[in-house]
NUDOTOR-517382 format. One record per residue (C-alpha): residue number from 1; x negated, y negated, z. Coordinates in steps of 0.25 Angstrom, whole numbers. Example, Ala and Ser with C-alpha at 12.3 -4.5 7.8 and 13.67 -1.06 7.14 Angstrom:
2
<1 <-49 18 31>>,
<2 <-55 4 29>>,
END
This chain:
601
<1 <2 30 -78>>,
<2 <-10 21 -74>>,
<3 <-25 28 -75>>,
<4 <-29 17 -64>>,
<5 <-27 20 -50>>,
<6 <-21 8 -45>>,
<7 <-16 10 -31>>,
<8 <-29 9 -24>>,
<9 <-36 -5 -21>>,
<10 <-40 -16 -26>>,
<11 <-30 -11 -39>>,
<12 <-17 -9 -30>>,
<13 <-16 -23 -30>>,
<14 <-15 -27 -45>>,
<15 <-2 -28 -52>>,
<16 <6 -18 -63>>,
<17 <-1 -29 -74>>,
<18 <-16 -30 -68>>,
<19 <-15 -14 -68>>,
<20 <-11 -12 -80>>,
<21 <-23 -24 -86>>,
<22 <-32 -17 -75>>,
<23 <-28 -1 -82>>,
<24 <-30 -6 -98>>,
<25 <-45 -12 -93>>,
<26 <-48 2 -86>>,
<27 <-58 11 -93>>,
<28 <-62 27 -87>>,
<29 <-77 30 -86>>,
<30 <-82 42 -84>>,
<31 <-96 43 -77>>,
<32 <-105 55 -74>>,
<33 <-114 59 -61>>,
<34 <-125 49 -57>>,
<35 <-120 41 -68>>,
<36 <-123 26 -66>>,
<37 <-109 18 -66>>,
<38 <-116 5 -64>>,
<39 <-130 1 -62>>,
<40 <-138 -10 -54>>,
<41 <-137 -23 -56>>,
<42 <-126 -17 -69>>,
<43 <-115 -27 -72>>,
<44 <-102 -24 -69>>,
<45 <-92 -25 -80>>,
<46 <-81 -15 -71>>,
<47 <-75 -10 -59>>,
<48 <-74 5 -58>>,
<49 <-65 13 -51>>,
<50 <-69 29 -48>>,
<51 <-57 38 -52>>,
<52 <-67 49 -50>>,
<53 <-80 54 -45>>,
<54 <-90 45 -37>>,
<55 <-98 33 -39>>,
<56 <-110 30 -28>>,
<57 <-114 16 -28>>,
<58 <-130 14 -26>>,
<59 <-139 3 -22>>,
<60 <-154 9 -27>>,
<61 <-153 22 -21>>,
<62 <-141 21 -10>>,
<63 <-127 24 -11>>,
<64 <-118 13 -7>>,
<65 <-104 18 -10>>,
<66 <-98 30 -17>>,
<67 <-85 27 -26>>,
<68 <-73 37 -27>>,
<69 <-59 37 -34>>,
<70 <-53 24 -33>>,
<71 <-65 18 -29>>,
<72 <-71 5 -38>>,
<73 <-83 0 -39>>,
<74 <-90 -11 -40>>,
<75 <-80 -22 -37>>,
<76 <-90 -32 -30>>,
<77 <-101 -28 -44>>,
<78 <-90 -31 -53>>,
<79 <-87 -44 -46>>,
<80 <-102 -48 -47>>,
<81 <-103 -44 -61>>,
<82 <-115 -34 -57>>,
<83 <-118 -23 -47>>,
<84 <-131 -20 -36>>,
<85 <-129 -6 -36>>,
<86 <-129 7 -46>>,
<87 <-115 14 -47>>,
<88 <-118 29 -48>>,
<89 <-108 41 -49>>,
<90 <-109 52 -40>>,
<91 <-100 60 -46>>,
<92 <-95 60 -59>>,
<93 <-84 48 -62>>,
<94 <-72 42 -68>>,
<95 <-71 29 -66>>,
<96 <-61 17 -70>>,
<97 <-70 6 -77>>,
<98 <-62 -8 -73>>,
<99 <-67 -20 -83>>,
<100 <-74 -31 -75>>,
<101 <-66 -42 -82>>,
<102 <-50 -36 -80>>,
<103 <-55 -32 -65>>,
<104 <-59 -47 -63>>,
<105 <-47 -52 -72>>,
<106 <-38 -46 -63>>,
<107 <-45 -50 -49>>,
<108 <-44 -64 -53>>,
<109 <-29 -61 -55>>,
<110 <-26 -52 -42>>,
<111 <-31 -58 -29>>,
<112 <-29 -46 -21>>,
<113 <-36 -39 -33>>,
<114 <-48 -49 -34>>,
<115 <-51 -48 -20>>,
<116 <-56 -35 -19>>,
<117 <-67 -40 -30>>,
<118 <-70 -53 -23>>,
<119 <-62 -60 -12>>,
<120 <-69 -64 2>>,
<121 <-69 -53 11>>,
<122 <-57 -59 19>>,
<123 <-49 -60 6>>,
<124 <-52 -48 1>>,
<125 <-47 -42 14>>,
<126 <-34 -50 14>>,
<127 <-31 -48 -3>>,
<128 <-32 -34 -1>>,
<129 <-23 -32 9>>,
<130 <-11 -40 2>>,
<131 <-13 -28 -11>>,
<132 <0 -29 -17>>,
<133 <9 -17 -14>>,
<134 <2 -14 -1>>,
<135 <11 -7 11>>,
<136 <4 -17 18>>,
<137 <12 -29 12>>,
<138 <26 -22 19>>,
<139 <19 -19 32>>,
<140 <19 -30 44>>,
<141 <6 -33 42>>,
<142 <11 -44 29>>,
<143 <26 -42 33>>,
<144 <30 -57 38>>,
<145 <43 -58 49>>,
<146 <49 -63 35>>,
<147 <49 -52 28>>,
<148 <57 -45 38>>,
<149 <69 -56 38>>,
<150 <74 -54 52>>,
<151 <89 -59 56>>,
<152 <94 -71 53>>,
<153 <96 -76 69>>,
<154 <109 -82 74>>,
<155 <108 -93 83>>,
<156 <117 -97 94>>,
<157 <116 -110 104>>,
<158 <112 -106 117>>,
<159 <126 -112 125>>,
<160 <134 -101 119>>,
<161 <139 -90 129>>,
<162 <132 -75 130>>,
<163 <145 -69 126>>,
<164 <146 -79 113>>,
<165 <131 -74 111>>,
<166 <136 -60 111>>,
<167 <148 -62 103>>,
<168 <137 -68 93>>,
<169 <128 -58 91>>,
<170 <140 -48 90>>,
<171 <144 -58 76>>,
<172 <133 -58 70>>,
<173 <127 -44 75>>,
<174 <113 -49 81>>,
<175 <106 -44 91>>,
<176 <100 -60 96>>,
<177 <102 -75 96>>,
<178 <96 -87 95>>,
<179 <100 -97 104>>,
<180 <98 -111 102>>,
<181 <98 -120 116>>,
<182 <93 -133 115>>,
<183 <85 -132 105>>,
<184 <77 -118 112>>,
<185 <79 -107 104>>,
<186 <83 -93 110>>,
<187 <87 -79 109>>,
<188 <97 -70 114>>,
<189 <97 -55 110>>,
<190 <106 -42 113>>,
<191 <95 -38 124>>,
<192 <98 -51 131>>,
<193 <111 -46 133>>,
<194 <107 -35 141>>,
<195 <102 -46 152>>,
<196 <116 -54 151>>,
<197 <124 -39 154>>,
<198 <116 -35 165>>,
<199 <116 -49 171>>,
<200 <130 -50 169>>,
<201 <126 -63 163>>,
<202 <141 -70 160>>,
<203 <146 -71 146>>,
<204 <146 -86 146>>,
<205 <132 -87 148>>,
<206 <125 -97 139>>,
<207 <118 -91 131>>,
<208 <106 -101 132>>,
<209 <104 -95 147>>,
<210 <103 -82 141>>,
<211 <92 -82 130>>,
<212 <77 -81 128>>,
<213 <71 -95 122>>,
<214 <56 -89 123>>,
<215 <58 -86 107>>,
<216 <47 -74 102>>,
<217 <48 -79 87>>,
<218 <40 -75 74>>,
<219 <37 -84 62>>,
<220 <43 -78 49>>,
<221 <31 -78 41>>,
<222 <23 -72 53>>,
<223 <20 -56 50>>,
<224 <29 -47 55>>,
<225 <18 -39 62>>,
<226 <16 -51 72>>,
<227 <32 -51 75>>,
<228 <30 -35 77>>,
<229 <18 -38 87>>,
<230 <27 -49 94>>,
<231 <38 -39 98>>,
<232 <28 -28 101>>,
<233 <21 -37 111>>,
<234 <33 -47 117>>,
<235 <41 -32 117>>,
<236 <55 -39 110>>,
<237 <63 -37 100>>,
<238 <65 -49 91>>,
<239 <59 -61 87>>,
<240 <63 -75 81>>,
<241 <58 -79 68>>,
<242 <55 -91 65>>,
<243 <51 -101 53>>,
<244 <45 -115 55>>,
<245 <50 -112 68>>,
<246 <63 -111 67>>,
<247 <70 -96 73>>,
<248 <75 -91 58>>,
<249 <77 -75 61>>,
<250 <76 -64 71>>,
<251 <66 -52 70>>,
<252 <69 -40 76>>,
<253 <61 -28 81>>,
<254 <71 -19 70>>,
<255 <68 -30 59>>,
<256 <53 -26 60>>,
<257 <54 -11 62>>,
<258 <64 -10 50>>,
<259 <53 -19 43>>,
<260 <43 -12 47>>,
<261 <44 4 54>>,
<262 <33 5 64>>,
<263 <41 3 78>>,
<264 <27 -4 82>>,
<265 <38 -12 91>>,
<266 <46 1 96>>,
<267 <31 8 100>>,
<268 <30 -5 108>>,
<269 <44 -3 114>>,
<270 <41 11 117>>,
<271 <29 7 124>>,
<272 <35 -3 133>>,
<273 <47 8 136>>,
<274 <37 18 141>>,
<275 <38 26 154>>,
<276 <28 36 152>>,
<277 <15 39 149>>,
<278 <19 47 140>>,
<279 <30 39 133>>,
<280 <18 29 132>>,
<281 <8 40 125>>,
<282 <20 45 115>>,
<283 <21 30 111>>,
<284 <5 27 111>>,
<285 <3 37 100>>,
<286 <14 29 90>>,
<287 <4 18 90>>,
<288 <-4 25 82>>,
<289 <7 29 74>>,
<290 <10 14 72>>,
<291 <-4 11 66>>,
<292 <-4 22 56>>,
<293 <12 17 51>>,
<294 <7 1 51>>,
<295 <-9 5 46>>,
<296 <-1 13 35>>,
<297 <7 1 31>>,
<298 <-5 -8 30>>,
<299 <-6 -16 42>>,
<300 <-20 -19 44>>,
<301 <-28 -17 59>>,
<302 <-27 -29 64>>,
<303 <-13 -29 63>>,
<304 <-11 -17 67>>,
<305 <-21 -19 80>>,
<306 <-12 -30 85>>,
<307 <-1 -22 85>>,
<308 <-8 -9 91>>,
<309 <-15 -17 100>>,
<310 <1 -23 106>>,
<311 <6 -8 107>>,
<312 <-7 -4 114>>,
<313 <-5 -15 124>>,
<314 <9 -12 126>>,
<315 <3 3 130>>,
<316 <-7 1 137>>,
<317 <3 -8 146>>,
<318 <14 0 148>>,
<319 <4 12 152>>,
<320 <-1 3 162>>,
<321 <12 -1 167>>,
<322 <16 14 169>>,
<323 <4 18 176>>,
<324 <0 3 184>>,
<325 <10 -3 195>>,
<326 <14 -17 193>>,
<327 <4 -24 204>>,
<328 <-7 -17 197>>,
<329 <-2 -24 184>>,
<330 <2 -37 189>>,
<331 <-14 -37 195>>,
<332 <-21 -32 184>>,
<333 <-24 -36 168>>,
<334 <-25 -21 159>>,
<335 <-35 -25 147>>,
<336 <-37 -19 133>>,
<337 <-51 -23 128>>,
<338 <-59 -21 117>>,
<339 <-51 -15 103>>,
<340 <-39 -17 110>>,
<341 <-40 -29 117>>,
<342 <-43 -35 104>>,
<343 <-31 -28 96>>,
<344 <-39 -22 85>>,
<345 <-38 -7 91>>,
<346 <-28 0 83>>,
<347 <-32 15 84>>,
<348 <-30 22 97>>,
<349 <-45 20 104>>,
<350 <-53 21 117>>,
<351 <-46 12 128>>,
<352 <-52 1 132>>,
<353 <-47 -7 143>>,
<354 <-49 -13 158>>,
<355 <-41 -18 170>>,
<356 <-41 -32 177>>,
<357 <-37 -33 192>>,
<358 <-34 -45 199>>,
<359 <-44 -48 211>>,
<360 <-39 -44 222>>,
<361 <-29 -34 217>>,
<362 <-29 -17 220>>,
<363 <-23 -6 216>>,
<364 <-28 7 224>>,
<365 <-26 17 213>>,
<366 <-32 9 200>>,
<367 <-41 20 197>>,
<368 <-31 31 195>>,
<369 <-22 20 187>>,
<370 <-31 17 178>>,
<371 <-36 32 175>>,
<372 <-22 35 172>>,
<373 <-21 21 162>>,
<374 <-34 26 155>>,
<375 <-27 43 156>>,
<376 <-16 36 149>>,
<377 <-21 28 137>>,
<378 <-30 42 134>>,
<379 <-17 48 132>>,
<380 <-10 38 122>>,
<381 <-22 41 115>>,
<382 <-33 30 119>>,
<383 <-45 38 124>>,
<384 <-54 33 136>>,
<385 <-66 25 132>>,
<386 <-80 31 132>>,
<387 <-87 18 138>>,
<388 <-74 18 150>>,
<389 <-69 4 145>>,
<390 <-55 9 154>>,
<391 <-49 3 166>>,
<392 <-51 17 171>>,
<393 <-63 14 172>>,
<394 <-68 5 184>>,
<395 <-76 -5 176>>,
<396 <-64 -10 167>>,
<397 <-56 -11 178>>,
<398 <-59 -25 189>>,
<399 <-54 -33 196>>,
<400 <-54 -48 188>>,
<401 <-65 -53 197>>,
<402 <-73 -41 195>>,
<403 <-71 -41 179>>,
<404 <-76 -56 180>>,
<405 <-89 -50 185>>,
<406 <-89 -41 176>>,
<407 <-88 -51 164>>,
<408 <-101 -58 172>>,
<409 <-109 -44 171>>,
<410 <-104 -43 157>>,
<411 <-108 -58 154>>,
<412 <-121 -59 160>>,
<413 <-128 -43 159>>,
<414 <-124 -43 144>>,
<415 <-129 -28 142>>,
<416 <-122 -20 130>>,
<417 <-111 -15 139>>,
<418 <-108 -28 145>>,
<419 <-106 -35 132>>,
<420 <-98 -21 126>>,
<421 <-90 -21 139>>,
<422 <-88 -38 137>>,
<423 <-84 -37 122>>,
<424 <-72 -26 127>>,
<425 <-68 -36 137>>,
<426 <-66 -48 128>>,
<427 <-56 -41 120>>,
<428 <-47 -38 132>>,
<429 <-34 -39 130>>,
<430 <-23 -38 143>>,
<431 <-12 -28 141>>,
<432 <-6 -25 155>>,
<433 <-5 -35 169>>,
<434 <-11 -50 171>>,
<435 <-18 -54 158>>,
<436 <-23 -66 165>>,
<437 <-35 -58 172>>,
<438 <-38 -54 158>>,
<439 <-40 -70 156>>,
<440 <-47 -75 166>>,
<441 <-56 -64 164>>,
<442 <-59 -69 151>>,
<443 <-59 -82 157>>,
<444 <-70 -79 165>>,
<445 <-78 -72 154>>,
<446 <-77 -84 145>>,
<447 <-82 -93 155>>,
<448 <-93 -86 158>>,
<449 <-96 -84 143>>,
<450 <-98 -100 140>>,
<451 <-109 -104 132>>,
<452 <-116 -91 135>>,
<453 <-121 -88 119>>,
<454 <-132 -77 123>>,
<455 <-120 -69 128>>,
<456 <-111 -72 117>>,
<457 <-124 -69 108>>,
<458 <-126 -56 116>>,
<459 <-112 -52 115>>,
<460 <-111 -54 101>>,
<461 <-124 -45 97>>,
<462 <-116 -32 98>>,
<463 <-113 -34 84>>,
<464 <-126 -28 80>>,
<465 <-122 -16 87>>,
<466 <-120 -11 73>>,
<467 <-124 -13 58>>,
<468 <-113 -17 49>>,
<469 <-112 -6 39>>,
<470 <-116 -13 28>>,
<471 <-129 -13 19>>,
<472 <-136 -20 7>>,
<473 <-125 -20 -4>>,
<474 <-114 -18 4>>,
<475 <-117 -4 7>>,
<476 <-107 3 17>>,
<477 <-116 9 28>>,
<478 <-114 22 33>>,
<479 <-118 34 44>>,
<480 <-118 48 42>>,
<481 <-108 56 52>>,
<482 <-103 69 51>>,
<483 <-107 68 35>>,
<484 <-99 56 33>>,
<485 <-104 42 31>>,
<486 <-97 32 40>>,
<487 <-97 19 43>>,
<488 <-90 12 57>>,
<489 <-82 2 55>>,
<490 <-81 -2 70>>,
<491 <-96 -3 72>>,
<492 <-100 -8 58>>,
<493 <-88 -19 57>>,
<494 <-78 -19 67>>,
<495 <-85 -21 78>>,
<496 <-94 -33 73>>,
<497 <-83 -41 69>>,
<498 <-78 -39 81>>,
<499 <-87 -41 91>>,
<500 <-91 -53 82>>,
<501 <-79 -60 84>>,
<502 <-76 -54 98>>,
<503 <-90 -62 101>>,
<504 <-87 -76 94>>,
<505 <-72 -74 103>>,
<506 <-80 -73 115>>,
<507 <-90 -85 113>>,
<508 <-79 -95 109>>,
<509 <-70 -89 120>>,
<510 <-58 -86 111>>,
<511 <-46 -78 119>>,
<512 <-45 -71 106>>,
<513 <-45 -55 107>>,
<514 <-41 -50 93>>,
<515 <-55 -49 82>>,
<516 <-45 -57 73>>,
<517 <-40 -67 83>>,
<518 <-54 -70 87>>,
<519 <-57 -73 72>>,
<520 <-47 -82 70>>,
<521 <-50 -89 82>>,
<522 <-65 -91 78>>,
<523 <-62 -95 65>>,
<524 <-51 -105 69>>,
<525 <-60 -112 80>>,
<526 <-73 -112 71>>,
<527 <-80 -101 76>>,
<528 <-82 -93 64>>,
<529 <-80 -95 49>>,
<530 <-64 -96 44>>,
<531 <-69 -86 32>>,
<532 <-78 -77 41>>,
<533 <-67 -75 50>>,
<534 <-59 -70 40>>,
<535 <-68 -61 32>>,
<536 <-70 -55 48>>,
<537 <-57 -54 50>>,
<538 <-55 -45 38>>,
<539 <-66 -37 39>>,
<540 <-63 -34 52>>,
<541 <-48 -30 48>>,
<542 <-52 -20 36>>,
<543 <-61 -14 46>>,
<544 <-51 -11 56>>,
<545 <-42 -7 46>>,
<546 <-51 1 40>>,
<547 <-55 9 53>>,
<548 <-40 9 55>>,
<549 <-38 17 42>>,
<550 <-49 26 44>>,
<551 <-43 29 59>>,
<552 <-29 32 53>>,
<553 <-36 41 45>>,
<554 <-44 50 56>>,
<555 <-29 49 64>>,
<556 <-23 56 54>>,
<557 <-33 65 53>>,
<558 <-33 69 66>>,
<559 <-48 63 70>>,
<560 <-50 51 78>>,
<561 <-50 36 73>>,
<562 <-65 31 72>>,
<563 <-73 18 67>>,
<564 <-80 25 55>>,
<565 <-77 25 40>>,
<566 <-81 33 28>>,
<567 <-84 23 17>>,
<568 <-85 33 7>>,
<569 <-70 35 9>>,
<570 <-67 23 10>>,
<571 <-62 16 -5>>,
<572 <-70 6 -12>>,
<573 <-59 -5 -6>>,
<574 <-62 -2 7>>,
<575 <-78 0 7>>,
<576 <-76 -14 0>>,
<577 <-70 -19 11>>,
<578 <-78 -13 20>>,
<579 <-89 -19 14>>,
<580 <-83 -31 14>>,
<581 <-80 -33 29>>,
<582 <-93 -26 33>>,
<583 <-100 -37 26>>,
<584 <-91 -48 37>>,
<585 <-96 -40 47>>,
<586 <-109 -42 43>>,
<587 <-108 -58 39>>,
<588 <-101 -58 55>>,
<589 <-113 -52 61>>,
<590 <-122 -61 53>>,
<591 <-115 -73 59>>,
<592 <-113 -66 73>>,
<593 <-130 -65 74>>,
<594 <-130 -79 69>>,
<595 <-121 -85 79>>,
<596 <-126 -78 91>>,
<597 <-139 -78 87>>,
<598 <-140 -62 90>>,
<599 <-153 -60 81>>,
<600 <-161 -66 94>>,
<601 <-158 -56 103>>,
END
């Protein structure tokens, strides 16, 4: 049996052989209270792993970290050859003493290892999130349409007659077909049949005149998680796969669940089938559910945002539909904004959310409706927001003219709220009715916003709302509640990043919603540093990820999901890491105040 522990980052990803070289290079050190580990300015000939006690980590007389079991230390000292601070135990020690040379032998021969010594903060994210062996690599997050297989698909010419069709599928036990007719590509599946019976369709029916040639297709090296989001959001069944363009397979709804259990697709189809509030609130509360099962099987928050986002929309839709007539939804766009909008709110949270009227149209009992709308999302369990951002409430709720004005007022009496309440509206996204009084209200708004840098610059300066949480020497910085010492990763990372980018979105008048999106539009048009916008992007995915975990937890627990985090509980991976992306946020702002000049206000 090993004496080394190594199930837990970064030594999960080293094989049998580099364990075993790892284990023969391994000494055992015993270290007694207030006993000094290393000094200032000390090389570094090892890393250390505690196996027991604790270790504080001190520059001059503070504390920067405290070091439990299956924490190491110092990774970044070793790498340098020397460390800045003083390693101090707190509590008598046992300790793994790693030799400096067969740890850097070996990171030179893993890169997945190696990186977490001294990869870029982009690579460093992306290597560890490959560790070999990780559930991860089995989840939909790395699984490709590929992996899956599919059916082999039978084609057919389009001339042949619907009772030949049939007589086909029977033969070879399919449930579709893809009909070739002059030189179109289409398909014609078992629910088509259910039109050609009650139409009374006759037999010798063409089948050309029959089938669908608007193809919904999925590359075969695409990830299997975008063909889940493309049946969850188009509401179908099967797609075709393609590779180099040609149809190659057929991917079913029951290929993915039997690849993958989650019936992300069924809570989709539950929602749609929906007659009741009720039935609506029963299913509401399996969303939750679904980002405990995917979370669990390491599908990071992005990901995972994008699909929760889909299933959100798809409720918030069909609870308008139950409650709205159809002239009031024919004349109207239902927004959800901020969080939301954007797709990176994956935990239930306060609503946020507005209605667009077309000029001109009334309904007499709008009030009541949209008190009843509100009522009904607090009961799936997405509580009324403080500051009433709501289309219960009046202000969130105008006619297209009126939210023009509204832009204006925002625009050109740029107090806090205005740009608070401007920043929500950029991220809306339409979920229910006419989407195109979404756009031309955003129309208006970028045309108003043209060449106006002391608003973009005024816009952008709620980034120092906030200090990022990090001091000299990379220390973590923390506050003291209820005698634990937390650090918010909303206010002191998230919400930099965010805003940062929202506020490059807005001045370059990108359509672009998503965070993610948004960077890979700015990078791609010049806008922001190819290699920034990757190391942002990372950051900004372990954040959410990381607040994500941290919510699970309190779920489970029986408390309310919230922004902060306990470093001290946190492992040396992961304050790593979170040292890391808080250092993006702070390069981010550094070039944010640069750009838009916000030391001059």
């Amino acid at each position: 049996m090993s004496r080394f522990d190594f199930s837990h980052p970064p030594f999960d990803v080293l094989s049998p052989a580099e364990q075993q070289i790892l284990e023969k290079a391994a000494d055992i050190q015993f270290f007694g209270d207030e006993e000094a580990i290393l000094a200032h300015g000390e090389p570094v000939g090892a890393l250390y792993v505690v196996l027991k006690g604790i270790v504080r980590e001190m520059a001059g007389d503070e504390v920067i970290a405290y070091y439990r079991e299956r924490d190491t230390f110092d990774a970044r000292a070793m790498v340098a050859g020397q460390t800045p601070h003083r390693f101090v135990v707190h509590e008598e020690a046992l300790v793994h003493v790693l030799p400096r040379d067969a740890v850097m032998a070996l990171t030179e021969q893993n890169p997945r290892f190696g990186a977490y010594f001294y990869a870029s903060v982009s690579e460093k994210f992306g290597s560890l999130a490959l560790r070999a062996g990780n559930r991860e690599l089995q989840t939909l997050l790395t699984a490709t349409v590929r992996d899956v297989g599919g059916r082999t698909p039978v084609f057919v010419d389009g001339d042949i007659s619907v009772r030949d069709a049939a007589r086909v599928m029977k033969e070879r036990k399919v449930k579709s077909l893809l009909v070739r007719q002059d030189g179109r590509l289409g398909i014609f599946t078992t629910t088509d049949f259910r039109d050609v019976v009650l139409n009374a369709t006759p037999g010798d029916t063409p089948l050309a005149k029959l089938c669908r040639f608007e193809l919904l297709t999925v590359d075969a090296d695409d990830f299997l998680f975008n063909a889940l989001l493309l049946m969850t959001r188009r509401n179908i069944r099967r797609l075709v796969v393609t590779e180099q363009g040609q149809a190659v397979g057929i991917l079913s709804q029951v290929d993915i669940l039997s690849y993958f259990s989650n019936h992300s697709h069924l809570i989709a189809q539950r929602l749609d089938r929906a007659e009741t509030l009720e039935e609506l609130a029963e299913v509401a509360g399996q969303i939750t559910r679904l980002v405990q099962i995917l979370s669990g099987h390491g599908v990071k928050a992005p990901q995972l945002g994008r699909l929760v986002q889909t299933l959100n929309a798809r409720l918030f839709l069909r609870t308008w539909q139950l409650l709205a007539p159809q002239d009031l939804i024919d004349n109207s766009c239902l927004l959800v904004m901020g969080s939301e909008g954007r797709g990176e709110q994956i935990l239930k949270t306060d609503q946020d959310n507005a209605l667009i009227l077309r000029d001109g149209f009334v309904w007499p009992d709008i009030n009541l409706l949209c008190d009843r709308f509100s009522a009904a999302l607090a009961s799936f369990g997405y509580p009324p927001c403080p500051g009433r951002i709501m289309v219960s409430n009046t202000e969130w709720r105008l006619t297209e003219h009126a939210w023009r004005d509204q832009i204006h007022q925002w625009i050109y009496s740029p107090d806090g709220l205005s740009m608070m309440n401007m920043a929500i509206f950029v991220d809306a996204e339409a979920v229910a009715g006419d989407a195109s009084l979404l756009e031309s209200c955003r129309h208006y708004l970028l045309q108003q916003l043209r060449d106006d840098a002391s608003f973009f610059s005024r816009f952008a300066r709620a980034i120092e709302q906030f200090d990022t949480p990090l001091g000299l020497f990379s220390h973590l910085q923390t506050k003291e509640r209820d005698g634990k010492s937390l650090l918010d990763l909303k206010k002191g990372g998230i919400f930099p990043l965010v805003h940062g980018v929202r506020a490059m979105a807005l001045e370059y008048g990108l359509a672009e919603c998503n965070t993610f999106d948004r960077l890979q539009a700015l990078a791609e048009a010049g806008h922001l540093e190819r290699d920034l916008a990757a190391d942002i992007s990372s950051a900004l995915t372990f954040l959410l990820t990381l607040k994500l975990s941290q919510g699970l937890e309190k779920l489970s627990l029986g408390a309310q999901p919230g922004n902060s985090v306990e470093p001290d509980k946190l492992s040396t991976l992961e304050r790593d890491l979170l040292k890391d992306a808080l250092a993006v946020v702070k390069k981010f702002r550094t070039q944010l105040r640069h750009h838009y000049r916000l030391g001059s206000f």
